[in-house]
C-alpha positions, 0 to 999 in steps of 0.5 A: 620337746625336751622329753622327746629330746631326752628319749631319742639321746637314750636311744643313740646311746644304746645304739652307740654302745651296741656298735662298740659291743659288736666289735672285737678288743684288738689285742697283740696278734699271737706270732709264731716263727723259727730261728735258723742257724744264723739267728734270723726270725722266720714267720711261720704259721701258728704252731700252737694254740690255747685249749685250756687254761687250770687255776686250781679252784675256790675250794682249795685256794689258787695257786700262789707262786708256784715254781714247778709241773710235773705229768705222770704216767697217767696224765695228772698234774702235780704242781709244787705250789710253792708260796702255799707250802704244798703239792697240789694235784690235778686231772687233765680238765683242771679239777684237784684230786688230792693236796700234800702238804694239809694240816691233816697229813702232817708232812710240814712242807715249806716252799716246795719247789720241785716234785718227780712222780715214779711209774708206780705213782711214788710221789718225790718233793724237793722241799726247799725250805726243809732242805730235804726231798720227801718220798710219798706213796701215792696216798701221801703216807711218808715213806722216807726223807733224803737229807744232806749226805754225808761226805767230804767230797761236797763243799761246805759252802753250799748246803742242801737246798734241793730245788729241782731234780729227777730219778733214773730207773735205777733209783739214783737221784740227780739234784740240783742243790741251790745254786751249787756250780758243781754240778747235779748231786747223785744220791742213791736210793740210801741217801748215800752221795755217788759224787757230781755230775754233769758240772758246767765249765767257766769259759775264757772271758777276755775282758775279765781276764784283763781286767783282773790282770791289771787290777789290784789285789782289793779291785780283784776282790771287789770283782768277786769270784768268777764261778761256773753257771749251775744247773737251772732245771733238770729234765730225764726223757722216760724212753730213753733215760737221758738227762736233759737240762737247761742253764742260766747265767750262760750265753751258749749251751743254754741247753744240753743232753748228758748220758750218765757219764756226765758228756754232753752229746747235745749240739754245742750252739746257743739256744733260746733268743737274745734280743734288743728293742729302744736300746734294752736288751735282753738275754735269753734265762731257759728254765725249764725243758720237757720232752715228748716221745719222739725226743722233741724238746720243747724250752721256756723262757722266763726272760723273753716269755717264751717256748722254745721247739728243738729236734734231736739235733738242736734245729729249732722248729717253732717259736710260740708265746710273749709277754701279755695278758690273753691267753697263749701269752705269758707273764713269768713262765717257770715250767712245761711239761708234756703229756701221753697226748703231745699236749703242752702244759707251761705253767706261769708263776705270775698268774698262777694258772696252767694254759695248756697247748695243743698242736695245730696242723701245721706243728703237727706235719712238722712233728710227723716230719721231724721224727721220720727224719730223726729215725733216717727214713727220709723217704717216708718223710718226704710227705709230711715235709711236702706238706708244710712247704706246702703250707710255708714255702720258707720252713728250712727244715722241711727243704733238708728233709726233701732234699734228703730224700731227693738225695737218696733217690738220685735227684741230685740236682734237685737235692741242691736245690732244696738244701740251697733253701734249707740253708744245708751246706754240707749236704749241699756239698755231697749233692753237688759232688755227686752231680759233677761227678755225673756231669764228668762222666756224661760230658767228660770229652768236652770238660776235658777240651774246655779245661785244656783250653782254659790252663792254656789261655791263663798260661799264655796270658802269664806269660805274656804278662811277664814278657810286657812286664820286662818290657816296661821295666827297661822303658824310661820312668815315665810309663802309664800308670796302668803299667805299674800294676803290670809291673807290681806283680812281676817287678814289684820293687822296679814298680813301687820305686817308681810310683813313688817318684811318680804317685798318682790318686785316680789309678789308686782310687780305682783300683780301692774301688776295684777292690770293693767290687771284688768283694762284692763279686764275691758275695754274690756269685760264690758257691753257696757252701763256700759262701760266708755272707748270705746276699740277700742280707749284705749291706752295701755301706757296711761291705765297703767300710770293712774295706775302705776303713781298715785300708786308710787306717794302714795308710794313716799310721804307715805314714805316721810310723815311716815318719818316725823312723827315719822314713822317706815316704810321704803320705800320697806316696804310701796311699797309692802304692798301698792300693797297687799292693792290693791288686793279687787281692783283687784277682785272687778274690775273683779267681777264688769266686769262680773256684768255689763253684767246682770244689765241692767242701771234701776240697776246701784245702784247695780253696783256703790253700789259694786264700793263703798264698794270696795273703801272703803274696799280698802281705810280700808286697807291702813288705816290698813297699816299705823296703823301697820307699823308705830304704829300710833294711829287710828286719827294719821293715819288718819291725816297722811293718808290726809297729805300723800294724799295732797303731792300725788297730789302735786307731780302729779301736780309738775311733770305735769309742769315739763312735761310741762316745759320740752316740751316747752324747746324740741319746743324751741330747735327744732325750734332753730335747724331748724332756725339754720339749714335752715341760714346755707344752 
């Protein structure tokens, strides 16, 4: 019995096992998308996929830490492998060809760390650790060496140490030297320094700023030396010979596209992806670029692991990679390159191999798209666009390129529609520009009727305002307290003096609240190339608080001030008749609203023009309101209003930190629960 037993727990083992074999390891799903122009992640159907992954081989060794991948004219791979003194070289299948930096050759290489390969197959080490860049001919014989030049122009606190670099046609060499800010070094072909090139600027940074005005000479030198971002890699396109590189330690502009005058003609704007999860944040560290022969650059990132799609105008076309172990993820990413073919070659010091990429159809429509569009043949690329919306309906890209080619054919109207999508709002703007000025020749006669109507009722409607203003005005005191708002706009004095004889909260509640809804008024229903907050992400908490806490602040520390100096007015006094101030801010949001929707942008002096006089007229009335109830004269108010304005946004910034402060005692005591929680179990 107990063989029989023994026989059938073998068998159900077996079969246990087999079931477990015949179902896949679940792993992260590969995701691929693109960021728009205001930072939101799209999802996109996988543009990229794996084809092949090259580690060198047993018989040469495998790679260890290697920092750079160069693809020559005929598509084989040189790899600086930095960690075993050497340059290694590959077919497109992954088998080694040939290695510098052998017993045998006698070059002595350490820690190379960049490689550029001429057209005639000229092979350029930046042999890091010898401070100096060696030139090879194919076959690997020296042809000469380019050392430290010589000249008083380079500061002697940065020595040679060329770690990346590229060749112009002309024979010039652009390095990257250390971490020297300078910019990229020229030399020529003589080993002869032609100066700096392209050097980056240190940005205006508030914070530092005032904390090295209010600091001691020895806290100033603590800080240390603020000093511009340098140069990560340095990239030259082969077609058109423009310098492209890519720059850490910066937070926009990560990316940029020099001539040789040293001007960058790149889209100023922030590149790569900066992002937060269980309160880590990390920074987006571009390192290197690649770009193919329709000009699409593609980065990596070392920090958020990577790759990063941009068309010759700085739009982002895909996102591709991660963190993780299978393949199409990435450990440390340090290179990319590009071949003949499109394929997409990253290289990962951290695993020392190559995984090699090749466009799916959907990457490829984009490519095909981006290009026909980049060249201004819209027409031509209305197809392959079609295509991809055809596959995702939210590419915006695509949505631009069809409704640039609806635009040339005349189809304004649906032009604004797919430029709506595409989130265009200057192309938007010309569409629609041109499909009022259609509609006015088409319906001029009754535009012109309506318009006359329209001027007509806002001025009898003024008027009459006006005339009941006058007539409340002389009335006794004892008005309804909707007539003071009739009275703030006309008789603002005559109203603030009796309002505050007389303040009332429900009226001053719901005009606060009338504000709010102005707001949203505008969210909603402004033009779209006017509109500063896309609907679909308003937050409804956050809209209101912008509002509602700015307003009591001013009220709070109004009260404060007056009562300081020398005021008469009381706190209830200063809350109402500050929420009848804000009623020209309610009708102008509205009126502003409604105008977005016939100005196209060529008239956004009209529009800002309105704004500022609803801002001042609304600013006059609180000046108004702190003249009369206080019985201040007119530089008294003035000075108290800027005071009161100072204490406002001393108590905003005093409740931030509180909030702050308060958030981080809320981690605190989360964190000492679960350690608690989880010792006790």
């Amino acid at each position: 019995m107990n063989k029989w037993m023994r026989r059938l727990g073998i068998a159900l083992a077996v079969f246990v096992l087999g079931v477990a074999q015949s179902f896949p390891v679940l792993a992260e799903p590969a995701e691929s998308y693109v960021i728009d122009k205001e930072g939101y992640k799209i999802p996109t159907p996988l543009g990229y996929s794996v084809e092949r992954v090259l580690i060198g081989d047993y018989h040469y060794g495998m790679l260890k830490n290697p920092e750079d991948l160069f693809i020559d004219a005929a598509d084989r791979l040189y790899i600086a492998d930095t960690d075993n003194n050497r340059v290694v070289v590959m077919d497109k299948l992954g088998q080694i060809l040939r290695v510098f930096g052998t017993e045998e050759d006698g070059l002595e290489l350490m820690s190379p760390r960049g490689v550029f390969v001429e057209r005639d197959g000229d092979v350029y080490i930046a042999d890091s650790g010898n401070s100096r860049i060696v030139h090879l001919t194919p076959e690997g014989e020296l042809v000469e060496e380019f050392v430290a030049p010589e000249s008083e122009l380079i500061d002697p606190d940065f020595p040679f140490a060329p770690v990346k670099f590229v060749i112009d046609p002309g024979g010039n060499l652009y390095v990257q030297s250390g971490n020297d800010y300078h910019g990229l070094l020229v030399i020529d072909g003589t080993n002869g320094f032609q100066g700096y090139l392209a050097p980056n600027k240190l940005k205006f940074n508030l914070r530092d700023w005032i904390l090295r005005e209010l600091a001691t000479r020895e806290q100033r030198e603590a800080l240390g030396k603020k000093v511009p971002p340098n140069h990560r890699n340095v990239t030259i396109d082969p077609e058109e010979g423009r310098l492209y590189t890519v720059i850490e330690n910066t937070d926009s502009d990560e990316l940029k596209q020099f001539n040789f005058v040293g001007i960058n003609t790149y889209p100023a704007a922030r590149y790569g992806e900066y992002s937060g999860r269980n309160g880590i944040f990390t920074s987006a560290n571009l390192v290197d670029v690649a770009v193919d022969r329709s000009g699409i650059l593609s980065v990596v990132d070392s920090n958020q692991r990577k790759v990063y799609q941009y068309d010759q105008e700085g739009n982002n076309l895909l996102v591709f990679g991660g963190s993780g172990s299978q393949t199409g993820f990435f450990q440390e990413p340090v290179s990319i390159a590009v071949d003949s073919e499109g394929l997409l070659y990253v290289l990962d010091r951290g695993r020392g191999e190559i995984q090699v990429f090749r466009t799916n159809h959907f990457a490829s429509l984009v490519h095909e798209g981006s290009r026909l569009f980049h060249e201004g043949r819209y027409e031509e690329a209305m197809s392959p666009w079609q295509e991809v919306l055809a596959i995702h309906s939210n590419y915006n890209l695509a949505h631009r390129g069809v409704g640039k080619a609806l635009f040339k054919q005349g189809e304004w109207q649906e032009a604004m529609k797919h430029f709506r999508l595409g989130e265009d709002k200057a192309n938007y703007s010309k569409a629609f520009q041109e499909y009022r000025h259609m509609l006015m020749r088409q319906q001029f006669g009754w535009l012109v009727l309506a318009s006359g109507l329209l001027l007509a009722g806002l001025y009898m409607a003024v008027i009459r305002l006006g005339r009941y203003a006058k007539k409340v005005e002389f009335a006794p005191s004892s008005v309804p307290a909707w007539d003071h708002a009739v009275m703030v706009l006309f008789s603002p004095s005559e109203a603030f003096s009796r309002i505050q004889s007389r303040p009332r909260w429900i009226p001053a509640i719901l005009l606060i609240l009338m504000l709010v809804a102005a707001r949203f008024f505008e969210i909603y229903f402004t033009g779209f190339h006017y509109a500063g907050t896309r609907p679909e992400f308003a937050n409804l908490w956050l809209e209101t608080s912008k509002i509602i806490v700015p307003l009591l602040a001013w009220m709070v520390s109004g009260w404060a001030i007056t009562s300081i100096m020398d005021g008469e007015s009381k706190l209830k006094q200063i809350a109402v008749a500050s929420a009848y101030a804000m009623i020209p801010m309610i009708v102008g949001t509205v009126l502003t609203t409604l105008l977005s929707s016939i100005l196209s942008l060529d008239e956004k002096a009209i529009y800002e023009g309105l704004r500022v006089c609803i801002w001042i007229w609304t600013g006059w009335l609180f000046l108004i309101q702190f003249r009369e109830m206080n019985d201040y004269s007119v530089g008294q108010t003035i000075r108290v209003m800027l005071v009161t304005l100072f204490a406002m946004l001393a108590l905003l910034v005093a409740a931030t930190l509180f909030y702050v402060l308060m958030n981080h005692i809320f981690k605190f005591a989360k964190e000492l629960f679960l350690e608690l929680y989880i010792r006790s179990q």
